[in-house]
C-alpha positions in Angstrom: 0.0 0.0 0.0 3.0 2.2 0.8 4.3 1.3 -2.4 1.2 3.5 -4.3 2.1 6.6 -2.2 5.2 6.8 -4.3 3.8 5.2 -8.2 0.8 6.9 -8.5 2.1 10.6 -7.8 5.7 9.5 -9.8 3.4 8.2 -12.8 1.1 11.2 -12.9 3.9 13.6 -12.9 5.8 11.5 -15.8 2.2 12.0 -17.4 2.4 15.3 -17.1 6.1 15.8 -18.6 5.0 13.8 -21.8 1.6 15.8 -22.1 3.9 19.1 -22.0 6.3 17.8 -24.6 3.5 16.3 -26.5 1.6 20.4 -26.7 5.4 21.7 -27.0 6.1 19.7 -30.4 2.0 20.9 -31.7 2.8 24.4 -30.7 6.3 24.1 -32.5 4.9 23.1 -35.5 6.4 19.6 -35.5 2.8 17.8 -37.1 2.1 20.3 -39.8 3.5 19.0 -43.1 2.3 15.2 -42.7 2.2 14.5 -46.4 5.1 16.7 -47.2 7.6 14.2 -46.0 6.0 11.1 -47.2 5.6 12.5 -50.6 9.0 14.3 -51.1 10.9 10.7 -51.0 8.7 9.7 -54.0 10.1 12.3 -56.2 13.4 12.1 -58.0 15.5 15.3 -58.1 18.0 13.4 -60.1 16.4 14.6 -63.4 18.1 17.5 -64.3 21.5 16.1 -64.5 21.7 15.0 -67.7 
């Protein structure tokens, strides 16, 4: 029982840290360009060296 005084304050506070970096990386702008990335591997910019 002793044991809960300690994990459930410890694993609402680790909670806590991810939710922050979780809003930090949304307000940085980290999940804007979702289909940017996955499309710009799909084109080849080797074309103009010919």
């Amino acid at each position: 029982m002793t044991n809960l005084l300690f994990l459930i304050p410890a694993a609402l506070f680790l909670g806590g840290i991810g939710l922050a970096a979780f809003l930090w990386s949304l307000k940085s702008g980290q999940f804007d360009d979702l289909d940017g990335a996955a499309e710009r591997i799909l084109h080849d910019d080797d074309e103009d060296e010919d």
